[in-house]
N, CA, C and O of each residue as an XYZ file, in Angstrom:
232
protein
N       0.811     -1.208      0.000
C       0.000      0.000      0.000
C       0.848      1.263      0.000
O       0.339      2.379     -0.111
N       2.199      1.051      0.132
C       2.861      2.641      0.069
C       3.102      2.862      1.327
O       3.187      2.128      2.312
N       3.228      4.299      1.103
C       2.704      5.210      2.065
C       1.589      5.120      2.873
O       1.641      5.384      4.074
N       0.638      4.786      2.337
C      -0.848      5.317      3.000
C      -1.284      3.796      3.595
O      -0.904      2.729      3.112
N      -2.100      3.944      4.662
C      -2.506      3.011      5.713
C      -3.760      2.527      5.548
O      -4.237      1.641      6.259
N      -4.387      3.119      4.545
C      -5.709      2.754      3.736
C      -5.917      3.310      2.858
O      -5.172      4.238      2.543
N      -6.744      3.056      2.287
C      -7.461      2.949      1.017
C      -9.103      2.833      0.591
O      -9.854      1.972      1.050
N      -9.483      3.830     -0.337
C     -11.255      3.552     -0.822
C     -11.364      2.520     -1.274
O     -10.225      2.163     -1.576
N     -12.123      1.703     -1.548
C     -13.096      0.689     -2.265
C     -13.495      0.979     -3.956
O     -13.346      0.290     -4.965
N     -13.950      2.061     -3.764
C     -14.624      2.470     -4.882
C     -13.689      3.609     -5.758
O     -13.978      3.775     -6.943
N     -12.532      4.413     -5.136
C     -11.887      5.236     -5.585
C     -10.262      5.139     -5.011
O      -9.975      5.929     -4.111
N      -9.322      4.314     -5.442
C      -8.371      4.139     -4.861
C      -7.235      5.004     -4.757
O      -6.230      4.648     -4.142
N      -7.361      6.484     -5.503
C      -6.544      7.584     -5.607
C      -6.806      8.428     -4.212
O      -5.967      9.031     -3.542
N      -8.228      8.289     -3.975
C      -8.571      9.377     -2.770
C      -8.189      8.949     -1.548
O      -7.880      7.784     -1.297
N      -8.195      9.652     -0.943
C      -7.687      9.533      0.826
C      -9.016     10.113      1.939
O      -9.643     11.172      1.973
N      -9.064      8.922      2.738
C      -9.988      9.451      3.473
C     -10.043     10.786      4.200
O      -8.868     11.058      4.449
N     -10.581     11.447      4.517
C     -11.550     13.067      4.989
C     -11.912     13.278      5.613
O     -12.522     12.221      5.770
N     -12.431     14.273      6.946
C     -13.035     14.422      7.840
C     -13.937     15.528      6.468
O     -13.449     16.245      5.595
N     -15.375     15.223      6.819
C     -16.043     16.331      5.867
C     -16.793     16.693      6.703
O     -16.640     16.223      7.831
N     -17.849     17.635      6.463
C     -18.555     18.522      7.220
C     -19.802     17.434      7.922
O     -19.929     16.298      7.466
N     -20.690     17.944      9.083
C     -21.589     16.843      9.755
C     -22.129     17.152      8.578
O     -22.154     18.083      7.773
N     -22.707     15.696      8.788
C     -24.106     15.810      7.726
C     -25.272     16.368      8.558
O     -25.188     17.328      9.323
N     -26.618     15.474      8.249
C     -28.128     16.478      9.231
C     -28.107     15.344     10.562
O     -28.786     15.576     11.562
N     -27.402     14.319     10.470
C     -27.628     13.407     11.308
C     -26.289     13.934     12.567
O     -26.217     13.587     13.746
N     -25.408     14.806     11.838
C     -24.577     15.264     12.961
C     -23.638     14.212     12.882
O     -23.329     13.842     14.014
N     -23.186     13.719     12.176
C     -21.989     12.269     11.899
C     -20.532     13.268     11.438
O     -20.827     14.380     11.002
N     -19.765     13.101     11.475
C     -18.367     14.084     11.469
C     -17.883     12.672     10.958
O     -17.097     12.088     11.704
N     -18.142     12.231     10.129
C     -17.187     10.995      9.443
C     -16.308     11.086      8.541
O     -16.463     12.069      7.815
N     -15.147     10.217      8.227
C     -14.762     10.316      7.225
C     -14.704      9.832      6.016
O     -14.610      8.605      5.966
N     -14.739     10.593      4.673
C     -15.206     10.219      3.853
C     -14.162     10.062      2.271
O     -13.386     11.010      2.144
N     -14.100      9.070      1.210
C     -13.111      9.473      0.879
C     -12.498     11.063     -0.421
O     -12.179     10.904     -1.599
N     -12.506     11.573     -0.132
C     -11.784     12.784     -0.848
C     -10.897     13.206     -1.740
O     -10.007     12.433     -2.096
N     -10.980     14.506     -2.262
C      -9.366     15.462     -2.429
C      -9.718     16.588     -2.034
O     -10.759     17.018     -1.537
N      -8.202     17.284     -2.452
C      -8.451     18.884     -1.732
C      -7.944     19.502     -2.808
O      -6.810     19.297     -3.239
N      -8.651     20.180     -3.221
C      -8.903     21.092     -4.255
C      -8.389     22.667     -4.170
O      -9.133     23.505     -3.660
N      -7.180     23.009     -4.654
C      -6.582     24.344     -3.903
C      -7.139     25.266     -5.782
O      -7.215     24.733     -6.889
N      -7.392     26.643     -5.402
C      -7.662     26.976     -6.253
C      -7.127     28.455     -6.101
O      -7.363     29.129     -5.099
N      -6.343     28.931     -7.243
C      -5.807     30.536     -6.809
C      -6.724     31.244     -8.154
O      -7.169     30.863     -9.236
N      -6.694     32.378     -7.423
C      -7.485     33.573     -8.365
C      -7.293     34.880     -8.629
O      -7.082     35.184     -7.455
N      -7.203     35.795     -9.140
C      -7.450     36.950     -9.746
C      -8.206     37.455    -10.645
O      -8.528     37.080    -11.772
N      -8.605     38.896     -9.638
C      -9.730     39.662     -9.959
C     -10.888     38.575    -10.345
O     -11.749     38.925    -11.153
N     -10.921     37.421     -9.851
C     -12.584     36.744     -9.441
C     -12.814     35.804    -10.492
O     -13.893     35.329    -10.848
N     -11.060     35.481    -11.186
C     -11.231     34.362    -12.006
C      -9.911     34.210    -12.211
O      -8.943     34.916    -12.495
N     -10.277     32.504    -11.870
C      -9.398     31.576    -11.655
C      -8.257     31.261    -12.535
O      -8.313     31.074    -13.750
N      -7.397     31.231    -11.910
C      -6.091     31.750    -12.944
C      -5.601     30.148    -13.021
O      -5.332     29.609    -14.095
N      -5.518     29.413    -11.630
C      -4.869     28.198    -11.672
C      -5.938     27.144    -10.634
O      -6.939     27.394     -9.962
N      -5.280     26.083    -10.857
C      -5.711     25.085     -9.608
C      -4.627     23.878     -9.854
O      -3.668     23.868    -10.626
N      -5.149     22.729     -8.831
C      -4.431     21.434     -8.677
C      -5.476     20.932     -7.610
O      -6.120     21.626     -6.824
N      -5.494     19.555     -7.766
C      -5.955     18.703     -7.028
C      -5.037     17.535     -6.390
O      -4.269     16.859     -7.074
N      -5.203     17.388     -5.054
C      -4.392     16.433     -4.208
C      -5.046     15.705     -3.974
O      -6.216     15.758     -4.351
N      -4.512     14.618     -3.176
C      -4.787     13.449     -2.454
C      -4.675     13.342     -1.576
O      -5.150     12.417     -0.917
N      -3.571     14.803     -0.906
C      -3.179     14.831      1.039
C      -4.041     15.319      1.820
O      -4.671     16.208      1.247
N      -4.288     15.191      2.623
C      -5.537     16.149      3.354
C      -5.273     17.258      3.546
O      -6.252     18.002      3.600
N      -3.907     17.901      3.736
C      -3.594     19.317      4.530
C      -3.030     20.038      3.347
O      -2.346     19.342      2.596
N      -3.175     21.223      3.056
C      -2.220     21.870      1.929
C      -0.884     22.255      1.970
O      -0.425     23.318      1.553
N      -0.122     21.087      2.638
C       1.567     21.628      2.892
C       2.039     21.684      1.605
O       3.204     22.061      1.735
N       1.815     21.531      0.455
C       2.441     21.337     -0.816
C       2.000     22.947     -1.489
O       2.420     23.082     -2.638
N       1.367     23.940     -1.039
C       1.341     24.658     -1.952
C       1.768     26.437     -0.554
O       1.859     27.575     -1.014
């Protein structure tokens, strides 16, 4: 497995997530990316998508 200590089922690039509660109030994790996006004047000049949870790479 690498690096990583798990793995999705259904999406094996993503890394699991803490995402927002849902209505049931569950703080689970789910699997993800993180989507960094830079901009000027209110349009988007660049982006990248990860697989790490935290944005130390940018």
């Amino acid at each position: 497995m690498g690096e990583r200590n798990s793995y999705s089922k259904t999406d094996l690039d993503a890394t699991f997530m803490h995402m927002k509660e849902d209505a049931m109030r569950n703080g689970q994790t789910k699997p993800g990316y993180n989507l960094q996006i830079a901009t000027e004047n209110q349009f988007i000049i660049d982006f990248a998508l990860y697989a790490n949870r935290t944005d130390t790479l940018t």
